[in-house]
LUMVO-887662 format. One record per atom (N, C-alpha, C, O, CB): atom name; residue in one letter; x, y, z; residue number from 1. Coordinates in nm, 3 decimals. Glycine has a CB too. Layout:
REM residues N
REC at aa       u       v       w   i
REC CA  A       X       Y       Z NUM
...
REM end
This chain:
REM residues 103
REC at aa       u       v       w   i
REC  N  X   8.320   0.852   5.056   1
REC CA  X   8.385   0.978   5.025   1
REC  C  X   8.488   0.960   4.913   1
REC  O  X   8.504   1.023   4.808   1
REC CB  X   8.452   1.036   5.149   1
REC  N  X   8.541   0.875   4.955   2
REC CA  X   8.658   0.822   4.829   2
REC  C  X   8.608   0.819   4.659   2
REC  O  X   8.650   0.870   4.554   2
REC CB  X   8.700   0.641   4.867   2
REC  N  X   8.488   0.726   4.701   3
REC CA  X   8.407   0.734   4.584   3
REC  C  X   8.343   0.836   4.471   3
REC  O  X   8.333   0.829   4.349   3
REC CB  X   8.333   0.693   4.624   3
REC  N  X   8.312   0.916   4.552   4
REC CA  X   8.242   1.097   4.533   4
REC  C  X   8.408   1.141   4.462   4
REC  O  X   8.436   1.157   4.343   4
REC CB  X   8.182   1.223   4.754   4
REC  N  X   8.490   1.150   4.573   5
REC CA  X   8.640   1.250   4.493   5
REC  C  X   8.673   1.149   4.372   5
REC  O  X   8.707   1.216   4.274   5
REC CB  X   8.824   1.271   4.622   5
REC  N  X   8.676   0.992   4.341   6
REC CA  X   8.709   0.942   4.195   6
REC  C  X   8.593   1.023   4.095   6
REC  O  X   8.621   1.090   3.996   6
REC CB  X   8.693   0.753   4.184   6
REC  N  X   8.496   1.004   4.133   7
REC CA  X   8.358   1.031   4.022   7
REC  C  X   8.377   1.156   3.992   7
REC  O  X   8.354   1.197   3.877   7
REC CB  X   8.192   1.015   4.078   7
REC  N  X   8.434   1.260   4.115   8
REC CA  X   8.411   1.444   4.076   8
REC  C  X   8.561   1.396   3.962   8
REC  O  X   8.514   1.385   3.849   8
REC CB  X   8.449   1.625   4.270   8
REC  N  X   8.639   1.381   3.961   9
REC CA  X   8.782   1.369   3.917   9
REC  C  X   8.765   1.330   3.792   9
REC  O  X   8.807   1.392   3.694   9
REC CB  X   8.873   1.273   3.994   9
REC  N  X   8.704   1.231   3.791  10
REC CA  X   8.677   1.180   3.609  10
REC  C  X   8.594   1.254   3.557  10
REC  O  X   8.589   1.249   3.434  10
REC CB  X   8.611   1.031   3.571  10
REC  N  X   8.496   1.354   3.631  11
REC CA  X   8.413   1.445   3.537  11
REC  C  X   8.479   1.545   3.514  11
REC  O  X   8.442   1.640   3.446  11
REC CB  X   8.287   1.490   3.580  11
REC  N  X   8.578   1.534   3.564  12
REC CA  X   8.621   1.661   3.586  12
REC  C  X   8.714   1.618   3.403  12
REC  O  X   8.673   1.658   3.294  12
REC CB  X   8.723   1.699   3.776  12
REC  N  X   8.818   1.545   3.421  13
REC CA  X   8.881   1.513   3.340  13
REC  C  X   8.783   1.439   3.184  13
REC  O  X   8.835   1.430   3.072  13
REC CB  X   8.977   1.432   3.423  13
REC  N  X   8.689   1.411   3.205  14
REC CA  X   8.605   1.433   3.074  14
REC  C  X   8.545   1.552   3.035  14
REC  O  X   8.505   1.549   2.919  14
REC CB  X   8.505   1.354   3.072  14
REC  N  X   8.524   1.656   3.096  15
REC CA  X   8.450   1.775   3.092  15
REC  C  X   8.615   1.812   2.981  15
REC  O  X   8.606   1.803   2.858  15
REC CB  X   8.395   1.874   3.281  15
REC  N  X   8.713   1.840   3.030  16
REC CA  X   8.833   1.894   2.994  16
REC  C  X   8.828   1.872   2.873  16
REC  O  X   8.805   1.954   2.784  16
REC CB  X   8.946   1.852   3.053  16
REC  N  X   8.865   1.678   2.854  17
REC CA  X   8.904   1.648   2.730  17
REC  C  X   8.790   1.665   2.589  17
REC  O  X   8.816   1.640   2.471  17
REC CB  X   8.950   1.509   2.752  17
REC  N  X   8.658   1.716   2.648  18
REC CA  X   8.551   1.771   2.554  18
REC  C  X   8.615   1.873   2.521  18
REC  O  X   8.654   1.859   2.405  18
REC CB  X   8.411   1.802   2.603  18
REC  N  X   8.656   2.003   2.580  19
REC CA  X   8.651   2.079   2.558  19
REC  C  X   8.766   2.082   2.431  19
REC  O  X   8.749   2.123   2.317  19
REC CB  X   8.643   2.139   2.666  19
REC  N  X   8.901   2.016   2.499  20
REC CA  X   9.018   2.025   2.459  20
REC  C  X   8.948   1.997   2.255  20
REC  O  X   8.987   2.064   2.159  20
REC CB  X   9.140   1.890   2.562  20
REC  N  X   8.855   1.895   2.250  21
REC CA  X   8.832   1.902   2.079  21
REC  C  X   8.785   2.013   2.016  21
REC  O  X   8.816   2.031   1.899  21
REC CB  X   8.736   1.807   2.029  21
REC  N  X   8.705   2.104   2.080  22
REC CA  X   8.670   2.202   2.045  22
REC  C  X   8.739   2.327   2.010  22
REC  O  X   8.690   2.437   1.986  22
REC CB  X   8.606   2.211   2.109  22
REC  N  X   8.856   2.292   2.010  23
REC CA  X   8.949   2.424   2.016  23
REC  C  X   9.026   2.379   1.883  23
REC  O  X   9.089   2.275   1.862  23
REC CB  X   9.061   2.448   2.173  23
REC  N  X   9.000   2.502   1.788  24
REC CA  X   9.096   2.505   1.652  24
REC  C  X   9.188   2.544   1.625  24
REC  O  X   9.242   2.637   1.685  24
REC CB  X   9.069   2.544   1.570  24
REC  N  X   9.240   2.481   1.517  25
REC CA  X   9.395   2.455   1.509  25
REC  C  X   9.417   2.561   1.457  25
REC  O  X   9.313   2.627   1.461  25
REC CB  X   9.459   2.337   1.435  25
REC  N  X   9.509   2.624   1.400  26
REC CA  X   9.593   2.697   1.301  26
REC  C  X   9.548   2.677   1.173  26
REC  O  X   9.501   2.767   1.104  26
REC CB  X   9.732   2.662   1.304  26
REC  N  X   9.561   2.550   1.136  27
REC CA  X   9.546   2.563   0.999  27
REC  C  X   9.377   2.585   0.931  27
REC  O  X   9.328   2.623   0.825  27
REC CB  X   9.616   2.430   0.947  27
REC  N  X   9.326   2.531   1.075  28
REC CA  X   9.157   2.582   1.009  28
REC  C  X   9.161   2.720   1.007  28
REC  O  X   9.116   2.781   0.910  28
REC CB  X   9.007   2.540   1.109  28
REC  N  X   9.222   2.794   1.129  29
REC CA  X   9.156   2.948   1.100  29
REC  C  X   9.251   2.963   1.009  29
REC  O  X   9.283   3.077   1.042  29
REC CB  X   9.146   3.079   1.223  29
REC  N  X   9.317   2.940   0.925  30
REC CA  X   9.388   3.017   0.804  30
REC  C  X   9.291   2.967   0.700  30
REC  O  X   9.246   3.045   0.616  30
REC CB  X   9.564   2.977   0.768  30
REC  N  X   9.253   2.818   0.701  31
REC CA  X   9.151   2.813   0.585  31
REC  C  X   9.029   2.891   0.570  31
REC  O  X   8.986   2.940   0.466  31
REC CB  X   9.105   2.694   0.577  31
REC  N  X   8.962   2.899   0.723  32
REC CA  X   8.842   2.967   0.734  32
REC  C  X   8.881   3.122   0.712  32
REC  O  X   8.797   3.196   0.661  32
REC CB  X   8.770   2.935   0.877  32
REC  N  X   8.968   3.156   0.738  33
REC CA  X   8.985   3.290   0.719  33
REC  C  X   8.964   3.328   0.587  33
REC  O  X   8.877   3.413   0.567  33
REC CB  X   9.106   3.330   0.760  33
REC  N  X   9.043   3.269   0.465  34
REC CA  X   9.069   3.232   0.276  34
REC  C  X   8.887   3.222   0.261  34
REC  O  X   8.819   3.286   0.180  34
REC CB  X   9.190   3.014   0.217  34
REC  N  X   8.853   3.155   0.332  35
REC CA  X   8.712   3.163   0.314  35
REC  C  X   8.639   3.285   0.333  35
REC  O  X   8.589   3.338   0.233  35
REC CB  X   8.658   3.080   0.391  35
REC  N  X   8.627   3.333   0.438  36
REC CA  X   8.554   3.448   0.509  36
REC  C  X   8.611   3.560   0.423  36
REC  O  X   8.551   3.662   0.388  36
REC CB  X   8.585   3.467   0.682  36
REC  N  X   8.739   3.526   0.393  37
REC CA  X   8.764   3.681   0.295  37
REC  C  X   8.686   3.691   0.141  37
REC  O  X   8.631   3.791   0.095  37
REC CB  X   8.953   3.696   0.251  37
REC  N  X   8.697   3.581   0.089  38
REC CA  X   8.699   3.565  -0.055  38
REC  C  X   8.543   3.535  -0.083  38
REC  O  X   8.502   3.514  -0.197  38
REC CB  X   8.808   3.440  -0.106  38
REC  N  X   8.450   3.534   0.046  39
REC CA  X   8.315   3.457   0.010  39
REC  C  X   8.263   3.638   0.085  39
REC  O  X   8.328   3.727   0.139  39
REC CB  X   8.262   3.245   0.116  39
REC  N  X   8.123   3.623   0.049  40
REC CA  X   8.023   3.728   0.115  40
REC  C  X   7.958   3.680   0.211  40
REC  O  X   7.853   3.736   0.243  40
REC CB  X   7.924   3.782   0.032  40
REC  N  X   8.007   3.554   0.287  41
REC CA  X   7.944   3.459   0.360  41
REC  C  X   7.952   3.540   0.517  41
REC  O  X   8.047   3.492   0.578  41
REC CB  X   8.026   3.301   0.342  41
REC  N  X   7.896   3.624   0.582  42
REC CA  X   7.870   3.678   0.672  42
REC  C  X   7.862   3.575   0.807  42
REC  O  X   7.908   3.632   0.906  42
REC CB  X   7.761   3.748   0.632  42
REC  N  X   7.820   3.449   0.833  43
REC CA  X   7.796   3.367   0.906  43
REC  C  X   7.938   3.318   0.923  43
REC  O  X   7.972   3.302   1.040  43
REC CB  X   7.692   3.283   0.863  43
REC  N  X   8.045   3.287   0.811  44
REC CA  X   8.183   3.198   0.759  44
REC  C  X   8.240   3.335   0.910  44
REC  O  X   8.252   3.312   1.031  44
REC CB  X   8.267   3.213   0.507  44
REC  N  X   8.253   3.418   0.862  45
REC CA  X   8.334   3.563   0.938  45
REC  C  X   8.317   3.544   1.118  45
REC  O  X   8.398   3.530   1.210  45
REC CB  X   8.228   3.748   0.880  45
REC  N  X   8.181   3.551   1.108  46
REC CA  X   8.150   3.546   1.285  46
REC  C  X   8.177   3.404   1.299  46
REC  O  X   8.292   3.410   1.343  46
REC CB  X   7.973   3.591   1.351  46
REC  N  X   8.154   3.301   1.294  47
REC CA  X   8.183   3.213   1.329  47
REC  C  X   8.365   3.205   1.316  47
REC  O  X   8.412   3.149   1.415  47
REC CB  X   8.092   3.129   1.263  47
REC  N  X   8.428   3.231   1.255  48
REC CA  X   8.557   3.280   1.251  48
REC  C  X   8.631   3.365   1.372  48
REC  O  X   8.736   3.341   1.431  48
REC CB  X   8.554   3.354   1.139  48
REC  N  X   8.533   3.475   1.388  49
REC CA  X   8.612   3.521   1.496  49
REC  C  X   8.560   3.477   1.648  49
REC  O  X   8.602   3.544   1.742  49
REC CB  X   8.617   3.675   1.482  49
REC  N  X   8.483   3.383   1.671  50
REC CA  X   8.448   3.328   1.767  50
REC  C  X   8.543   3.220   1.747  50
REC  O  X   8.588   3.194   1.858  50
REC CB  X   8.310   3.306   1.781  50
REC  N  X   8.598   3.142   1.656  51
REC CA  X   8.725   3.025   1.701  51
REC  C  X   8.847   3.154   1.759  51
REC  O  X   8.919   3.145   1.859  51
REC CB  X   8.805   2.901   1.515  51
REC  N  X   8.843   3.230   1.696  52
REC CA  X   8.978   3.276   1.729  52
REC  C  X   8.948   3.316   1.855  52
REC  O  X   9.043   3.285   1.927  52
REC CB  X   9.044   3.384   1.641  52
REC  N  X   8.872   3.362   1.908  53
REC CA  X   8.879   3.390   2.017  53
REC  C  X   8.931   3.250   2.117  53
REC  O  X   9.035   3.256   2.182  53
REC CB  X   8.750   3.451   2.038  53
REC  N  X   8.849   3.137   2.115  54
REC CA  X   8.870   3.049   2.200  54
REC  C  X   8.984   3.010   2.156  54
REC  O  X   9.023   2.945   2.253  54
REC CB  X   8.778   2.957   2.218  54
REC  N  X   9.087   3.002   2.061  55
REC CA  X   9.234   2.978   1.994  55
REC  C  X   9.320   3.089   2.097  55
REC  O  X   9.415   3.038   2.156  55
REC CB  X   9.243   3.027   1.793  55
REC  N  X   9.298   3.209   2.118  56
REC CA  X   9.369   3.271   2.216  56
REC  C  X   9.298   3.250   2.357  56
REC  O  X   9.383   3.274   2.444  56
REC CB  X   9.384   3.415   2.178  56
REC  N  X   9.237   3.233   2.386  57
REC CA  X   9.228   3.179   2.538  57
REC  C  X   9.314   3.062   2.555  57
REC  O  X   9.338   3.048   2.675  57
REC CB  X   9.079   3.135   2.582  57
REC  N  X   9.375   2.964   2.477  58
REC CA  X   9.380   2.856   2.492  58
REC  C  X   9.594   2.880   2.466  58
REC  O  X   9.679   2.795   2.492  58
REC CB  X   9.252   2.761   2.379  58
REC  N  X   9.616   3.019   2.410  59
REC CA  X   9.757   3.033   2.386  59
REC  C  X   9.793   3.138   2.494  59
REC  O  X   9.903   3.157   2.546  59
REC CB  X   9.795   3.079   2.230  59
REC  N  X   9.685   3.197   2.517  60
REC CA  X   9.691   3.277   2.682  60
REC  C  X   9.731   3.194   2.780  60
REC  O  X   9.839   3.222   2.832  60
REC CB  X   9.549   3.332   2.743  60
REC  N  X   9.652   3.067   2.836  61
REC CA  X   9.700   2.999   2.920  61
REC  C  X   9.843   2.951   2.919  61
REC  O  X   9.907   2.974   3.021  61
REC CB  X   9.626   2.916   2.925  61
REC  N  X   9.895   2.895   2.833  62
REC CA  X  10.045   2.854   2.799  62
REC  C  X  10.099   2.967   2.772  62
REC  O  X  10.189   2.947   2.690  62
REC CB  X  10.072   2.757   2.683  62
REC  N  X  10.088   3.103   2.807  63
REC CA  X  10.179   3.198   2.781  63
REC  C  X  10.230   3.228   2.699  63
REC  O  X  10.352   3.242   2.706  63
REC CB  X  10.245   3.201   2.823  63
REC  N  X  10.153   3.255   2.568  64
REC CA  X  10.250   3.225   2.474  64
REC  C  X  10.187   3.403   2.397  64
REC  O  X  10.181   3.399   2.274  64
REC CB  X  10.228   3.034   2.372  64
REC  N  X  10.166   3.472   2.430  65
REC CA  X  10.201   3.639   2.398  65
REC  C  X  10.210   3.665   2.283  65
REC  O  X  10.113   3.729   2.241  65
REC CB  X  10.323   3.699   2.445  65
REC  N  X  10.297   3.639   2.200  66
REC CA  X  10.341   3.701   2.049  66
REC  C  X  10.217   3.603   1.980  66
REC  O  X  10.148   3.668   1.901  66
REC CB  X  10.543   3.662   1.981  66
REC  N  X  10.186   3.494   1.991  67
REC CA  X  10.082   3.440   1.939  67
REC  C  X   9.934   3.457   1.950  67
REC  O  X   9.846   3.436   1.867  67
REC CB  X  10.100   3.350   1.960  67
REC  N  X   9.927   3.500   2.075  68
REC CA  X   9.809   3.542   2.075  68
REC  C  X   9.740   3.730   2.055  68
REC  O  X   9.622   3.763   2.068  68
REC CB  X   9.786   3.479   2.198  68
REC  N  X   9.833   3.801   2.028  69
REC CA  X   9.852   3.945   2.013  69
REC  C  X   9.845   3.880   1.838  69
REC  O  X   9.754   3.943   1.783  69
REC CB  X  10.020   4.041   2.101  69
REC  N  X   9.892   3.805   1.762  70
REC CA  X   9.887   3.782   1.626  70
REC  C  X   9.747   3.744   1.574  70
REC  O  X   9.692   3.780   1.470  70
REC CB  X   9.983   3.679   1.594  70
REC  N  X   9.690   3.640   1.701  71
REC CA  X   9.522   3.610   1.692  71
REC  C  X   9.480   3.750   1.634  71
REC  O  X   9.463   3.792   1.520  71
REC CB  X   9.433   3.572   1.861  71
REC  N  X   9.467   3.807   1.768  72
REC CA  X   9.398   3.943   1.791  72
REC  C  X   9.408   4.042   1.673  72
REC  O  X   9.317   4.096   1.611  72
REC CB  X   9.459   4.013   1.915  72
REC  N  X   9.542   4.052   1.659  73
REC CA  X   9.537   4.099   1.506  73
REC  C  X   9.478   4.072   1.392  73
REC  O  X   9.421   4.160   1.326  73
REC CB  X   9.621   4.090   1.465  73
REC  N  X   9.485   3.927   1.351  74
REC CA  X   9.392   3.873   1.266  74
REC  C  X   9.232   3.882   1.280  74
REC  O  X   9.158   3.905   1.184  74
REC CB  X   9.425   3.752   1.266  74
REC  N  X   9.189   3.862   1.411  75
REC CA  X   9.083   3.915   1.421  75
REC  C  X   8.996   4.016   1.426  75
REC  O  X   8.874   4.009   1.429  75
REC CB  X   9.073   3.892   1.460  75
REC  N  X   9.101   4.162   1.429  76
REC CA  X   9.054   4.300   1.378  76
REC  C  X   9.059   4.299   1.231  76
REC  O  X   8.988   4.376   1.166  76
REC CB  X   9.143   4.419   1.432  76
REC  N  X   9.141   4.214   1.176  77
REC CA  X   9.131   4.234   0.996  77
REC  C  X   8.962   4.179   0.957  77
REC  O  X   8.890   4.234   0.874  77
REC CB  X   9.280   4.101   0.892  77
REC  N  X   8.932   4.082   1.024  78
REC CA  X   8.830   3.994   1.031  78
REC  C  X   8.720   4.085   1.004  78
REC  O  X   8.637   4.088   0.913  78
REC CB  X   8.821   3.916   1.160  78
REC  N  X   8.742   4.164   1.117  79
REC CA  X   8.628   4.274   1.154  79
REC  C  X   8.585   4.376   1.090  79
REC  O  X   8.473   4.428   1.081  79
REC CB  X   8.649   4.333   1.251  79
REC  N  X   8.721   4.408   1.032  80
REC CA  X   8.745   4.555   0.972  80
REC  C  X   8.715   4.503   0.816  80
REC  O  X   8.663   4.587   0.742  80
REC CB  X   8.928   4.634   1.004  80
REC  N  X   8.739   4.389   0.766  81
REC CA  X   8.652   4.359   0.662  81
REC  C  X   8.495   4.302   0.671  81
REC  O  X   8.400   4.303   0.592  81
REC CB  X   8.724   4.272   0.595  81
REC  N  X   8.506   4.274   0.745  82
REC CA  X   8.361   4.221   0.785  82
REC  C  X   8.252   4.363   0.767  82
REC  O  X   8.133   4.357   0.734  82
REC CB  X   8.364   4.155   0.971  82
REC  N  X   8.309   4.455   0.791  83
REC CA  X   8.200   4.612   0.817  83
REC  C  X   8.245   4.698   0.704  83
REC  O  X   8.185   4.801   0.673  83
REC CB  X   8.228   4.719   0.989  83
REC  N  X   8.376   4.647   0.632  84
REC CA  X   8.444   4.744   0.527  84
REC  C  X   8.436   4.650   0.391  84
REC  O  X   8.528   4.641   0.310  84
REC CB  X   8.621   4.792   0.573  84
REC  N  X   8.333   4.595   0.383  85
REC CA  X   8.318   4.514   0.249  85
REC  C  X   8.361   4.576   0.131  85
REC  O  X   8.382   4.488   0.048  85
REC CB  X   8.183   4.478   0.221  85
REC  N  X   8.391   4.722   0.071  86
REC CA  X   8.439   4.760  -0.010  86
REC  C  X   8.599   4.746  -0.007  86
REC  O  X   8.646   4.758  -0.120  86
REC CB  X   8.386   4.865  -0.017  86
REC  N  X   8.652   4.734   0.048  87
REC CA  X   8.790   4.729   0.082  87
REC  C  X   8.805   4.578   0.078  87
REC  O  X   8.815   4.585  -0.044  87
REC CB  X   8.831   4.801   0.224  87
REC  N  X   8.816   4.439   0.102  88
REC CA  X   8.823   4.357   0.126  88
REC  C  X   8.875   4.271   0.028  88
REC  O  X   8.953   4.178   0.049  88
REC CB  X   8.740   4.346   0.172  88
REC  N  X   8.813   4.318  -0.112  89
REC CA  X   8.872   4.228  -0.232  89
REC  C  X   9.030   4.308  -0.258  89
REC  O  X   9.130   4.243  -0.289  89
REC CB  X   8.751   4.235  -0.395  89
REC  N  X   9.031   4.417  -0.245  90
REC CA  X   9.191   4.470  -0.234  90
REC  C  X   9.263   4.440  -0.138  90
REC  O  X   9.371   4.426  -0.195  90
REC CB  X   9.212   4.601  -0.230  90
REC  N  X   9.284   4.417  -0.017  91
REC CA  X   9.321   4.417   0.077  91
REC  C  X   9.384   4.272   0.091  91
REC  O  X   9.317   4.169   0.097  91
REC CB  X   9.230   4.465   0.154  91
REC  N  X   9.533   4.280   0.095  92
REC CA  X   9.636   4.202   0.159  92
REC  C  X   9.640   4.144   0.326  92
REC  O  X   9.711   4.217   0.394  92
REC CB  X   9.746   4.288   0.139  92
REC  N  X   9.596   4.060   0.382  93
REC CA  X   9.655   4.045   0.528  93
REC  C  X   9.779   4.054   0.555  93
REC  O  X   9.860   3.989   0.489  93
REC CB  X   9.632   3.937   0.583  93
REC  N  X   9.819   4.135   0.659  94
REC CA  X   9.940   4.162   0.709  94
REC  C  X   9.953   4.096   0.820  94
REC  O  X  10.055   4.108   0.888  94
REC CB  X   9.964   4.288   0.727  94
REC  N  X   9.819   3.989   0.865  95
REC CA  X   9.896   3.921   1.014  95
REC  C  X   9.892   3.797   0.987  95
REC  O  X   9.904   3.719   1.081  95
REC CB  X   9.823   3.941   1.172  95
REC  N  X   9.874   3.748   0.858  96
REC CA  X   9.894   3.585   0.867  96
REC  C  X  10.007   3.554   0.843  96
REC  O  X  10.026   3.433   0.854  96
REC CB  X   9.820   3.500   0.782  96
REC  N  X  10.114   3.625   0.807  97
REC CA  X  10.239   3.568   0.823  97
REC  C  X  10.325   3.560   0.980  97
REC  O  X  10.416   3.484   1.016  97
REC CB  X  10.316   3.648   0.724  97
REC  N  X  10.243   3.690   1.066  98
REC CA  X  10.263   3.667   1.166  98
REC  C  X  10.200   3.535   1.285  98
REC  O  X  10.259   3.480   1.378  98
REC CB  X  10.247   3.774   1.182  98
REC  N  X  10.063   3.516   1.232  99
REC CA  X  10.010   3.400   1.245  99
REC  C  X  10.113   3.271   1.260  99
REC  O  X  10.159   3.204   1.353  99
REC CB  X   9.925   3.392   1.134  99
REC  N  X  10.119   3.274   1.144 100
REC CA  X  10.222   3.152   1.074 100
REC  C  X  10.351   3.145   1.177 100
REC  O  X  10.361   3.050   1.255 100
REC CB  X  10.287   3.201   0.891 100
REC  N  X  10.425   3.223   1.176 101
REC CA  X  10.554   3.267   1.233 101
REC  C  X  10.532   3.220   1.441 101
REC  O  X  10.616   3.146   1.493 101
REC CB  X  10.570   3.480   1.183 101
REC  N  X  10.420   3.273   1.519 102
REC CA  X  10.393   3.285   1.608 102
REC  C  X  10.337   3.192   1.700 102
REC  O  X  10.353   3.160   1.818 102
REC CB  X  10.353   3.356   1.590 102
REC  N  X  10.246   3.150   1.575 103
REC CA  X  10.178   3.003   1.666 103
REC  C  X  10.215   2.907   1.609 103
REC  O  X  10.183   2.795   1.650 103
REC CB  X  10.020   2.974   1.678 103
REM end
């Protein structure tokens, strides 16, 4: 029995620390973002707002609110250029300084 609870325990704690690499930093989604805006790269965008998503699950858990409401924000700009391609080469972000500031 002893044996079974070490083995569940270390899978458990390798399952985690997989995951823990998979989760992006800040400074990629600001690069990927510079990307997704400035390219017509449709794939760069969704794949973009799928990190951010798992970037606020991961600032949800630690409670951290103003940062992850800043995700979310960034990720409606994401969107709203993503479907508003005429608008996009004009258009200033207004949440990456909150980005910056938050997380």
């Amino acid at each position: 029995m002893k044996f079974l609870t070490i083995l569940f325990l270390k899978i458990l704690l390798l399952s985690n620390f997989v995951m823990a690499e998979t989760i992006p930093t800040k400074s990629k989604i600001l690069k990927q973002y510079g990307d997704c805006i400035k390219s017509s790269q449709n794939q760069v965008c969704e794949d973009l707002v799928s990190e951010i998503e798992k970037f606020q699950i991961v600032v949800f858990d630690q409670n951290r609110f103003k940062c992850q409401s800043s995700l979310l924000g960034l990720q409606s700009e994401i969107i709203e250029s993503y479907y508003l391609k005429n608008f996009s080469n004009k258009r200033i972000s207004f949440m990456i300084p909150y980005v910056i500031k938050n997380c």
